[in-house]
ROSE-4610 file (N, C-alpha, C; in Angstrom, 1 decimal, always signed):
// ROSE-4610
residu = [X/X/X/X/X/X/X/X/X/X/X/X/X/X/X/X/X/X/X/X/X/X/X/X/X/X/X/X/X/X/X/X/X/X/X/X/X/X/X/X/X/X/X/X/X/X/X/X/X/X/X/X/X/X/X/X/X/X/X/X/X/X/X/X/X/X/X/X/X/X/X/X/X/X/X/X/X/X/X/X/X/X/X/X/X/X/X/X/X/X/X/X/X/X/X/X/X/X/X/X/X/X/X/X/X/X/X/X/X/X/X/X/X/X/X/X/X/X/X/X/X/X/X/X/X/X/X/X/X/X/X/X/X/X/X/X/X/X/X/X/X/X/X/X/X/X/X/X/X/X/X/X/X/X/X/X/X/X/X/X/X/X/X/X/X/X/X/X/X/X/X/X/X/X/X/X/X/X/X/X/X/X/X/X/X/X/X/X/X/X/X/X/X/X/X/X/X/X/X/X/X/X/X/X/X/X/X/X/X/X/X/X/X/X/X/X/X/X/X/X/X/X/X/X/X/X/X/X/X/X/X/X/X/X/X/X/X/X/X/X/X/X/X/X/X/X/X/X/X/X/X/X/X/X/X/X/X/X/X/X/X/X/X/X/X/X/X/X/X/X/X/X/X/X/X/X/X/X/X/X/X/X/X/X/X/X/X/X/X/X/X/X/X/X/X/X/X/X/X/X/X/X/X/X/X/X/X/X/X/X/X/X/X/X/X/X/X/X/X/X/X/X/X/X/X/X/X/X/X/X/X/X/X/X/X/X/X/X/X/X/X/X/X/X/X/X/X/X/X/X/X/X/X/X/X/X/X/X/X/X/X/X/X/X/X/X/X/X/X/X/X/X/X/X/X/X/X/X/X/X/X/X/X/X/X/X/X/X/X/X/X/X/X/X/X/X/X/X/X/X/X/X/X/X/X/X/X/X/X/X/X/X/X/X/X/X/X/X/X/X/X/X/X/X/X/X/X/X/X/X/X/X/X/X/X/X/X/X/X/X/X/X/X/X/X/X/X/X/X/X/X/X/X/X/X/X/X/X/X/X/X/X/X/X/X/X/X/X/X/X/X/X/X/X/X/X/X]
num = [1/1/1/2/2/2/3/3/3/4/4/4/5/5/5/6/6/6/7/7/7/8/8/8/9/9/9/10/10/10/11/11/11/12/12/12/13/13/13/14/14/14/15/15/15/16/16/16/17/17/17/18/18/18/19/19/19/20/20/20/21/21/21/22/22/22/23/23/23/24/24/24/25/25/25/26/26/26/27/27/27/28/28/28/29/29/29/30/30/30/31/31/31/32/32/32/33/33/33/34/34/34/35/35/35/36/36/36/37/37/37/38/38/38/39/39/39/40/40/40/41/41/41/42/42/42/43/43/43/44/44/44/45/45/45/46/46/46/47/47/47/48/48/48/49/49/49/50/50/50/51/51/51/52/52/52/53/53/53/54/54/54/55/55/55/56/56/56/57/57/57/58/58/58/59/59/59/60/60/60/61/61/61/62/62/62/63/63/63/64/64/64/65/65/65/66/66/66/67/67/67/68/68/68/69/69/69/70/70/70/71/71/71/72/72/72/73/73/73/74/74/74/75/75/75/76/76/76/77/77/77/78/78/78/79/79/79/80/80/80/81/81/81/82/82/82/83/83/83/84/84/84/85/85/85/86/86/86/87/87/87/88/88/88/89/89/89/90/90/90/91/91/91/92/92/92/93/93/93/94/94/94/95/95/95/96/96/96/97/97/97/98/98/98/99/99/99/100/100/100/101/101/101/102/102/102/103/103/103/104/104/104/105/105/105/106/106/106/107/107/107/108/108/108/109/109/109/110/110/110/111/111/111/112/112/112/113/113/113/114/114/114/115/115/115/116/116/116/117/117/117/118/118/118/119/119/119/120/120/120/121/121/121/122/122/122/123/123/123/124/124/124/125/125/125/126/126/126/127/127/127/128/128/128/129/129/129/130/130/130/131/131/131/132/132/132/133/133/133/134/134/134/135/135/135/136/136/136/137/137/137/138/138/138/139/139/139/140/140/140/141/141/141/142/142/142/143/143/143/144/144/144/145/145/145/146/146/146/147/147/147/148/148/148/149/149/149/150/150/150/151/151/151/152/152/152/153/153/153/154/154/154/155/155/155/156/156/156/157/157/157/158/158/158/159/159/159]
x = [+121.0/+120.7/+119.6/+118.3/+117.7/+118.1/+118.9/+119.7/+120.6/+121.0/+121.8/+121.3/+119.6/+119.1/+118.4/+118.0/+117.5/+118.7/+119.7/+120.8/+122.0/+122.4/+123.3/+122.6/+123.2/+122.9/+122.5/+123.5/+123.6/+122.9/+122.8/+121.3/+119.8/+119.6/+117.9/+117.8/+119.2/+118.9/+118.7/+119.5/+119.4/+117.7/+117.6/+116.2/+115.1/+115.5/+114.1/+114.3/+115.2/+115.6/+114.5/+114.7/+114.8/+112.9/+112.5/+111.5/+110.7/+111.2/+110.5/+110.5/+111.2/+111.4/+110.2/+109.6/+108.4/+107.3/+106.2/+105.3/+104.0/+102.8/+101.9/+102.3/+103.3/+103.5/+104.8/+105.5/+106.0/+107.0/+107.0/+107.8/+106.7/+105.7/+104.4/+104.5/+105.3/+105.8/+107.5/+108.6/+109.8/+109.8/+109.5/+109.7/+108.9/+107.8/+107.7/+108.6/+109.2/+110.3/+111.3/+111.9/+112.9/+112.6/+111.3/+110.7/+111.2/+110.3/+110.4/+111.7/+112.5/+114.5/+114.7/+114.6/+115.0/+115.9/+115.9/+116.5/+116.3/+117.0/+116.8/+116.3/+114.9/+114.0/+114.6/+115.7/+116.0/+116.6/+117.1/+117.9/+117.1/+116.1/+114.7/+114.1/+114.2/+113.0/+114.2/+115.6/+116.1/+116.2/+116.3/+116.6/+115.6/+114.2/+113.2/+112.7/+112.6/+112.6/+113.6/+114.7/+115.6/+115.1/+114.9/+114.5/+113.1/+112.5/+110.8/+111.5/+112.2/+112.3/+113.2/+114.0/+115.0/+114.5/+113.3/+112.4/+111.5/+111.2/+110.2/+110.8/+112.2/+112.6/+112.7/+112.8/+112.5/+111.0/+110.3/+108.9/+108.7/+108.8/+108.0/+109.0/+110.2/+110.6/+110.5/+109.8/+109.8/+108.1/+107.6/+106.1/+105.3/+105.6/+104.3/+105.2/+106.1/+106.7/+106.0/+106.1/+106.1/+104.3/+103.2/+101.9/+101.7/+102.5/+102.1/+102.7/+103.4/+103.8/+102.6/+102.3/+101.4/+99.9/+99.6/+98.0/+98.3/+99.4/+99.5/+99.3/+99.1/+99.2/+98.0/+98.1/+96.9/+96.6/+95.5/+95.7/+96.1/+96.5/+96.7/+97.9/+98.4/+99.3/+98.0/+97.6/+96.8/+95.8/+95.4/+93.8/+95.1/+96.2/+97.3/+96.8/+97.5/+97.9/+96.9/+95.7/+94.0/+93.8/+93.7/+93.7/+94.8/+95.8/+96.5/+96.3/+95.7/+95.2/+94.0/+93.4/+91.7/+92.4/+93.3/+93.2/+94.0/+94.7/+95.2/+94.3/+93.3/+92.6/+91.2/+91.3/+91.0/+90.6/+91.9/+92.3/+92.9/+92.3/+92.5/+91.7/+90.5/+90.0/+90.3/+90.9/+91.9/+93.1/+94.1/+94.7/+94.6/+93.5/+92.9/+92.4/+92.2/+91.6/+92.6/+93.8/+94.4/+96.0/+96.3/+97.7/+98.6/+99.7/+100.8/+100.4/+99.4/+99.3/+98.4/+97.5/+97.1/+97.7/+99.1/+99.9/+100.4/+100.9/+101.1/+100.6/+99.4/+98.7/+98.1/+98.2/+98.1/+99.2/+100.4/+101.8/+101.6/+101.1/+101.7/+100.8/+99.7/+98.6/+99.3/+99.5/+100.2/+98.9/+98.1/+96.9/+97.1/+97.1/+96.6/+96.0/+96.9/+96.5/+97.1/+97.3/+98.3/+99.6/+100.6/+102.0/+102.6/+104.0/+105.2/+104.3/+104.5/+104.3/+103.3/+101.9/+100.9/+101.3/+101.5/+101.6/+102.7/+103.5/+104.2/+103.5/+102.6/+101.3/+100.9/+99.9/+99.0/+99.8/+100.8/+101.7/+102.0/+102.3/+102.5/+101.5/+100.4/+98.9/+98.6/+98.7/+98.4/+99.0/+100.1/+101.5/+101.9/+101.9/+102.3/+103.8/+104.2/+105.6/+106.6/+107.3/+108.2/+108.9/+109.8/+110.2/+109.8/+108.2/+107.3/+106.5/+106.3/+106.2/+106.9/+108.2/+109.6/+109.4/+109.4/+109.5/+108.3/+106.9/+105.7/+105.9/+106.7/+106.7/+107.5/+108.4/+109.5/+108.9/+108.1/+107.6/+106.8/+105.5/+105.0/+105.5/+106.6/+107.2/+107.8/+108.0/+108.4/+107.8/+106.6/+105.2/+104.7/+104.8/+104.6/+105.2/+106.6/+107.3/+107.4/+107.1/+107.3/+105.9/+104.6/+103.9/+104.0/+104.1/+104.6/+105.6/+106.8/+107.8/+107.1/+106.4/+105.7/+104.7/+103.6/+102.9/+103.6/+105.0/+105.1/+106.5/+107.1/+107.7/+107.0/+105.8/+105.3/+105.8/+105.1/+105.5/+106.5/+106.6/+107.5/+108.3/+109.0/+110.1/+110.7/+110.2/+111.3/+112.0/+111.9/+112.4/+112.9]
y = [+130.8/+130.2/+129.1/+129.3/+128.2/+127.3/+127.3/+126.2/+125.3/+126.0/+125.3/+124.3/+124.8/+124.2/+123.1/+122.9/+121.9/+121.2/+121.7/+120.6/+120.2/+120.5/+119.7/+118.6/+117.7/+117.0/+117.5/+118.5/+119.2/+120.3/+121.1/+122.2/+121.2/+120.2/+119.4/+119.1/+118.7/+118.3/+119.2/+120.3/+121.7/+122.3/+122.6/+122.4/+122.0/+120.4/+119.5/+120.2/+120.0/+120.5/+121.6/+122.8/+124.2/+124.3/+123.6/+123.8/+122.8/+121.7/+121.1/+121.6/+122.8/+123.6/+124.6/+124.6/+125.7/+125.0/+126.5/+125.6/+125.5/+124.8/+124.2/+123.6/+123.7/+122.8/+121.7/+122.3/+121.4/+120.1/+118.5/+117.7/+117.2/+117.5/+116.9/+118.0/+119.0/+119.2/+119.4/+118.9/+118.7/+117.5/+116.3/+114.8/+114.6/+115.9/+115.6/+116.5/+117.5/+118.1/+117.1/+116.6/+115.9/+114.5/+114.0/+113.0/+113.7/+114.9/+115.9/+116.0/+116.0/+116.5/+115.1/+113.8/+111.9/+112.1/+112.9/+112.4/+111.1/+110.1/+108.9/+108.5/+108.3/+108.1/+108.3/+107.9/+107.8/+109.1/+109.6/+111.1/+112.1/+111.4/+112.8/+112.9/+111.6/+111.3/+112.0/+111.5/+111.9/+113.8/+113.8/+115.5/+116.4/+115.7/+116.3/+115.9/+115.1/+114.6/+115.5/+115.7/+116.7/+118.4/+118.6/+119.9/+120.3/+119.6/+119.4/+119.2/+119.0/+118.9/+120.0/+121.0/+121.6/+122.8/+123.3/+124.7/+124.0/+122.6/+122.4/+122.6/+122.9/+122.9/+124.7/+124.7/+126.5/+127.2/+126.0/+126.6/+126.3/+125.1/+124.1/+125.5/+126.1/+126.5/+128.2/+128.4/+129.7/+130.7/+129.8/+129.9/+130.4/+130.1/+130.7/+132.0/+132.6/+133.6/+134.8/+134.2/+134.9/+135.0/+134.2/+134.3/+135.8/+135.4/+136.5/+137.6/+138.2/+139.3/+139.8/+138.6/+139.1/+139.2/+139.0/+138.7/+140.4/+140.6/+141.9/+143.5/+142.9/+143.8/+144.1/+145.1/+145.6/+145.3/+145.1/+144.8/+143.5/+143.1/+142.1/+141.0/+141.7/+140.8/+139.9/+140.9/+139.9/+139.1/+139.4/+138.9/+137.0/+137.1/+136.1/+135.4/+135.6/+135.0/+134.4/+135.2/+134.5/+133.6/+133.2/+132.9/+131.5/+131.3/+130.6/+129.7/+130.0/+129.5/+128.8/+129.5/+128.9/+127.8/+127.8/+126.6/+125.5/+125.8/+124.7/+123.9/+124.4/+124.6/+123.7/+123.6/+122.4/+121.6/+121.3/+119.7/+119.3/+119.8/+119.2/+118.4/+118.0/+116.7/+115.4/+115.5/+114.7/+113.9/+115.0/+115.3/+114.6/+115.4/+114.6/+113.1/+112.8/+111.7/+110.5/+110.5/+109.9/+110.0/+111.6/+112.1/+111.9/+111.2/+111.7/+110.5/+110.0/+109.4/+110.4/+110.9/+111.8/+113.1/+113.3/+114.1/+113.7/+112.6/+111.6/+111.3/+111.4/+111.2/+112.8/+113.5/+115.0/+115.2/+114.8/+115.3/+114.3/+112.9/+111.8/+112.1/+112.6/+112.6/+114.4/+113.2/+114.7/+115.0/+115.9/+116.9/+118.0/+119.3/+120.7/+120.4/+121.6/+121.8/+120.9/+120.3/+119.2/+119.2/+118.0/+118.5/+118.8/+119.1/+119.5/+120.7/+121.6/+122.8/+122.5/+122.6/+122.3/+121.7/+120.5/+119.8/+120.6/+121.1/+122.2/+123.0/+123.8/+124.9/+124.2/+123.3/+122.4/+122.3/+121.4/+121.0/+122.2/+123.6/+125.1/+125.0/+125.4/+126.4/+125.3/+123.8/+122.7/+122.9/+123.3/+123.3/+121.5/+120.9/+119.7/+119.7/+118.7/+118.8/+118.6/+119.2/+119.8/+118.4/+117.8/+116.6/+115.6/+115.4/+114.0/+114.9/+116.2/+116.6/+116.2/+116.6/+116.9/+115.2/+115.0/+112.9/+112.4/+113.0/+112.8/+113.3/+114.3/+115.3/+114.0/+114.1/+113.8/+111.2/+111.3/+109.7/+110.4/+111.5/+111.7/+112.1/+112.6/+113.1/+112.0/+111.3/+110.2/+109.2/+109.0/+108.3/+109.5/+110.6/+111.4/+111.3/+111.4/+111.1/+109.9/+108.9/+107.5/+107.8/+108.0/+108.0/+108.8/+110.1/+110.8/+110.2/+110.2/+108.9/+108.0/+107.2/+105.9/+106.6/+107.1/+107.8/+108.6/+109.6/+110.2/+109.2/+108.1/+107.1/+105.9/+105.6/+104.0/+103.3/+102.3/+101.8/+100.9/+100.1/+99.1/+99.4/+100.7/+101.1/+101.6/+101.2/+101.7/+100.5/+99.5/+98.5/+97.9]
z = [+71.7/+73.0/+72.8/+72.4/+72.0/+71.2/+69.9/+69.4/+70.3/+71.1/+72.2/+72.5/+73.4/+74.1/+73.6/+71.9/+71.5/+70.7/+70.4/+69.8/+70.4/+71.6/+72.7/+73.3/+74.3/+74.9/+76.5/+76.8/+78.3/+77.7/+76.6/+76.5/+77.0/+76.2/+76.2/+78.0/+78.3/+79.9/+80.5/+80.7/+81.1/+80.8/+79.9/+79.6/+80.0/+80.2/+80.7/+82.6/+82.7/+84.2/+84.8/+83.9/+84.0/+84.0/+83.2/+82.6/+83.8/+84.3/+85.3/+86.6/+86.9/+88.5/+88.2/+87.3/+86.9/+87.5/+88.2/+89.1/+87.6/+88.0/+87.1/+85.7/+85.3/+84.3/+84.8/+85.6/+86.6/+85.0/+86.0/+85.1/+84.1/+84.2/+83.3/+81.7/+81.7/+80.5/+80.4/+81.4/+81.1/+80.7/+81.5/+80.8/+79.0/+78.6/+77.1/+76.4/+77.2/+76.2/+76.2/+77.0/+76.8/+75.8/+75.8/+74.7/+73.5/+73.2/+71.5/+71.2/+71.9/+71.5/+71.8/+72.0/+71.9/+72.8/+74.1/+75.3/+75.5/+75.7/+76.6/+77.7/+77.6/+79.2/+80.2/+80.5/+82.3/+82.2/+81.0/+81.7/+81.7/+80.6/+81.1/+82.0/+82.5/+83.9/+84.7/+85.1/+86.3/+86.3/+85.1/+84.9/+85.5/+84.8/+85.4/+86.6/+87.6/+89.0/+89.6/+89.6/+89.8/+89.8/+88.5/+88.6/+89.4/+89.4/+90.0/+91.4/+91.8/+93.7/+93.7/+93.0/+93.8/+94.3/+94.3/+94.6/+95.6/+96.3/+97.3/+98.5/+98.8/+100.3/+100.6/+99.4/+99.8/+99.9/+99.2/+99.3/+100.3/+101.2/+102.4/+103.6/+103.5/+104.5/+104.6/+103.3/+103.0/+103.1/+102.6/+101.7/+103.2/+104.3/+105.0/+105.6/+105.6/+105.8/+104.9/+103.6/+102.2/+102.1/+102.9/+102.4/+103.4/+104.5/+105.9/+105.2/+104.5/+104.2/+103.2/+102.1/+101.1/+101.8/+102.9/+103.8/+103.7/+104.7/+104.9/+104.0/+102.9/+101.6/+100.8/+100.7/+100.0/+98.5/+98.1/+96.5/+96.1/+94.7/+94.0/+95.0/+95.8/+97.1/+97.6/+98.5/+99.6/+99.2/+97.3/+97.1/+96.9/+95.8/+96.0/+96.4/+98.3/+99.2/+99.9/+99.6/+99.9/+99.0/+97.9/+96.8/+96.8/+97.1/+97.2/+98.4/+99.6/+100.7/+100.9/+99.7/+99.8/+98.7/+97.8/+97.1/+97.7/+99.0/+99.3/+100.4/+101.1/+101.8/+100.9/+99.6/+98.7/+99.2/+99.4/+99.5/+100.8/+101.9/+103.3/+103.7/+102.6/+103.1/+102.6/+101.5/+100.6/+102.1/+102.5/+103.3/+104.5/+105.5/+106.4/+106.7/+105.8/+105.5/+105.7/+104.2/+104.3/+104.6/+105.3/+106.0/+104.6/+105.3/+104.4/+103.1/+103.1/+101.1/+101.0/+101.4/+100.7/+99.8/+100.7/+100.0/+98.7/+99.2/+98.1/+96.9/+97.0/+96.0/+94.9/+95.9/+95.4/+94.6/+95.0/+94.2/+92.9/+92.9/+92.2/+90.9/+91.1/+90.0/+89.5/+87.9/+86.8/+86.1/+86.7/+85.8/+86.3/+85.9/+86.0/+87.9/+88.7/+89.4/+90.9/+89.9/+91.0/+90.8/+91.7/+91.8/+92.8/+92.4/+93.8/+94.4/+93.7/+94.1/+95.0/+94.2/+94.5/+96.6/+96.4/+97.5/+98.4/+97.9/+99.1/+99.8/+98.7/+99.3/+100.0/+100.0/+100.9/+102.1/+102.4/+103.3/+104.7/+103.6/+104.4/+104.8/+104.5/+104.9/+106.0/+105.7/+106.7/+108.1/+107.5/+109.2/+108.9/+108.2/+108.4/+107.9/+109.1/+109.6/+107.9/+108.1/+106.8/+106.4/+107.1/+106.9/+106.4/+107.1/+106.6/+105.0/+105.1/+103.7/+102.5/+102.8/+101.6/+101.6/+101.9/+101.7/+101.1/+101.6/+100.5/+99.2/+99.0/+97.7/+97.0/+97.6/+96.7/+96.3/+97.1/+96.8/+95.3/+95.3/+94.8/+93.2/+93.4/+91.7/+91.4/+92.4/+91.2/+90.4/+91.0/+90.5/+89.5/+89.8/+88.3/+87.4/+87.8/+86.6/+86.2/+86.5/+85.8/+85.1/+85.8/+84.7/+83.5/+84.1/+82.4/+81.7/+82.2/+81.3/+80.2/+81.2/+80.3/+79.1/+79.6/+78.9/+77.2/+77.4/+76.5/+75.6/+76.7/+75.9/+75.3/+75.9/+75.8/+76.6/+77.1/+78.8/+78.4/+77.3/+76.4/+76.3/+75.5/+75.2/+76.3/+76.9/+78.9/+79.2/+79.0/+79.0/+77.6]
């Protein structure tokens, strides 16, 4: 199965995909797996912009259902869901400040800690409207991913 996944064309993509729907390492380590196996920039980038958005409409419509169940819970659940809250809770002044670029800018900066995900949690715990979210997320991964692109291709060889 691993050989698959590093010596096909549709394993590496599958791959960068798979590996970019994962939260904290997100497309900021699919777009360099797809570099390490000589995917072709755009299909790494689209592969992983792809994989990195197909878990936000579930988080943005899911995630405050799913915190209220783990509040409710005793132990390693509710410490979580506290835990998860106080960190999105971060960055509400980010947020406040500058609304939906600030989201924007939360998702677009590829470091530790930031991200889709990231920016979904925030968005939930905020209450801010799901629609104008999913549309900041999705401006924001792709300014990640071009920069990771550039970054792990060289900004030259993209053109």
């Amino acid at each position: 199965m691993i050989n698959w996944l590093t010596s096909s064309l549709f394993g590496r993509l599958l791959a960068t995909f798979l590996i970019s729907m994962l939260p904290v390492v997100e497309l900021r380590l699919g777009i360099p797996y797809g570099v390490g196996f000589g995917l072709n920039p755009w299909l790494a980038f689209a592969a992983a912009i792809i994989g990195n958005l197909v878990p936000i409409p579930f988080i943005l419509l899911l995630l405050d259902k799913i915190l209220e169940f783990m509040k409710k819970q005793k132990g390693i659940f509710g410490k979580a869901a506290n835990f998860l809250e106080n960190k999105a809770y971060k960055n509400k002044g980010t947020i406040d400040k500058y609304k939906a670029l600030g989201l924007i800018i939360l998702v677009a900066i590829p470091l530790p800690g930031t991200g889709a995900w990231t920016g979904a949690l925030v968005a939930t715990v905020l209450r801010m409207n799901r629609k104008t979210s999913f549309l900041c997320i999705i401006a924001g991964v792709f300014i990640a991913g071009f920069v990771v692109t550039a970054v792990s291709y060289g900004f030259a060889s993209l053109f």
